[in-house]
C-alpha positions in Angstrom: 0.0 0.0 0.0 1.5 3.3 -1.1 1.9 6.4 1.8 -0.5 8.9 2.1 0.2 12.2 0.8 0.1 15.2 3.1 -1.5 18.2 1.0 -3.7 21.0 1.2 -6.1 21.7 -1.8 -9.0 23.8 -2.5 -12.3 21.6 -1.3 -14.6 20.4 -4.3 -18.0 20.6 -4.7 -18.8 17.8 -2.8 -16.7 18.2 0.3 -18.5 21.7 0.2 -21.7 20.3 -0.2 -21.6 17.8 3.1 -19.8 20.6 4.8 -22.6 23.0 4.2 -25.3 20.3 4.8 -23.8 19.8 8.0 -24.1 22.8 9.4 -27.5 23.2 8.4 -28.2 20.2 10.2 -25.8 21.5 13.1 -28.1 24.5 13.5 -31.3 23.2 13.2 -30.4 20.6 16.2 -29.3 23.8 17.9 -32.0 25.6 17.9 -34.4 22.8 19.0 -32.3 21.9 21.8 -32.3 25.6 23.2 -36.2 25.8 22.4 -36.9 23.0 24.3 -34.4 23.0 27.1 -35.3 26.9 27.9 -38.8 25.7 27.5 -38.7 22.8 30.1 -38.6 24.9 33.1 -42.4 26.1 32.1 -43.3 22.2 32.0 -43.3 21.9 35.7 -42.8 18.4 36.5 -42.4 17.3 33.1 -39.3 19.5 33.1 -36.6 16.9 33.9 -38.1 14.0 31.4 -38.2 17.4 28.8 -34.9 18.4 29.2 -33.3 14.8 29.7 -35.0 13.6 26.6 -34.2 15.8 24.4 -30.2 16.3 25.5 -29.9 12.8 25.1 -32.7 12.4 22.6 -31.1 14.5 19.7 -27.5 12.9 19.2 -29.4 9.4 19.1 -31.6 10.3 16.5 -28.7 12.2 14.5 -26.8 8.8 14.8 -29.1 6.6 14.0 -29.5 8.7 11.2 -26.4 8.8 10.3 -25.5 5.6 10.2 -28.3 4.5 8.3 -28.8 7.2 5.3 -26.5 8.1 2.6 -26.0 11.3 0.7 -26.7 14.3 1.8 -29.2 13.5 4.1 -27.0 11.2 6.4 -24.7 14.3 6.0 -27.6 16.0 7.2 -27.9 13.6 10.3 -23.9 13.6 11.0 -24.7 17.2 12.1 -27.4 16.9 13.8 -25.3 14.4 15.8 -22.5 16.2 16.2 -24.2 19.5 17.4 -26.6 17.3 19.5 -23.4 15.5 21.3 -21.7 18.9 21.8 -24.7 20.5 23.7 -25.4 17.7 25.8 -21.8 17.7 26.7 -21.8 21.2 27.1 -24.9 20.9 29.5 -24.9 17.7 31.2 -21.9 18.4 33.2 -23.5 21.3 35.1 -26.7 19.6 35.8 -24.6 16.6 37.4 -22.0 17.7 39.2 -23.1 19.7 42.6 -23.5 23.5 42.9 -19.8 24.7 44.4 -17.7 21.8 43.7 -15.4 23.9 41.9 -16.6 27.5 42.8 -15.0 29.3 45.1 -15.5 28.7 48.9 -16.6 31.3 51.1 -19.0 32.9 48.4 -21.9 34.5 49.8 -23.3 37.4 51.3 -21.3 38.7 54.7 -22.5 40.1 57.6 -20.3 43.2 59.3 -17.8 42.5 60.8 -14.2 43.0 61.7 -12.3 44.3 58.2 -15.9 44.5 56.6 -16.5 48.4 55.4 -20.1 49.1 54.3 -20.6 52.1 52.3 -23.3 54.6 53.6 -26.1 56.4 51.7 -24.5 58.1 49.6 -22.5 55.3 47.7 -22.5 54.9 44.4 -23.8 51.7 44.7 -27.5 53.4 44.6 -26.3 55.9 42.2 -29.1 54.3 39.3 -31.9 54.7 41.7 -30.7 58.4 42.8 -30.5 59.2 39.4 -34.1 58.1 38.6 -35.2 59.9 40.9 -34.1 63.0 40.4 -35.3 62.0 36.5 -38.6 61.7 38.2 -38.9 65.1 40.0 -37.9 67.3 37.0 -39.9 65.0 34.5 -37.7 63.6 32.1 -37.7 60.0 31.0 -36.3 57.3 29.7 
């Protein structure tokens, strides 16, 4: 068997094709998974089966898909796939591992104390609400 050759060369029509085809299928597996899994939480109890249905959902039907069509649609599929395992591994993660595992300790509102300043009324911490209203009492708004 001969080597392979190292090269770069301009991409043909069908190497642009799948590419394209794939991220069409990329983006429409996107935006479903964001629809529903920002949706879910308006589900009530039928949020967790939502969201763990469709983040695990998607990739399996993009590679079942993908491993059984040809052409353009299977290229179609190997997006959907790809974009569906990205998410889910993007998301999963954070909905498994606990809140704080790798935060940093000690986070959380103090108390006063000792090496503790707290700014007084005129902070500029309450500069946006001093500012509306004085907006209020000489009738301009925004």
């Amino acid at each position: 068997m001969p080597p392979q050759e190292f090269a770069f060369a301009a991409p043909g029509t069908e190497e642009m094709t799948m590419t394209g085809v794939g991220v069409v299928g990329a983006a429409v597996a996107g935006v479903v998974e964001g629809v529903i899994v920002k949706m879910a939480p308006q589900l009530g109890a039928l949020e967790t089966p939502f969201t763990w249905a469709t983040l695990l959902g998607i990739p399996a039907v993009g590679i079942a898909g993908a491993l059984t069509m040809k052409g353009m649609i299977g290229d179609l599929f190997k997006g959907v796939a790809f974009a569906g395992t990205g998410i889910a591994a993007y998301v999963l993660p954070a909905m498994l591992i606990p809140e704080g595992l790798f935060g940093r300790r000690g986070q959380g509102q103090l108390g006063a104390g000792q090496g503790l300043k707290q700014l007084g009324m005129g902070s500029a911490l309450d500069a946006p609400a001093r500012a509306q209203q004085a907006a209020a009492r000489s009738g301009i708004e925004f």
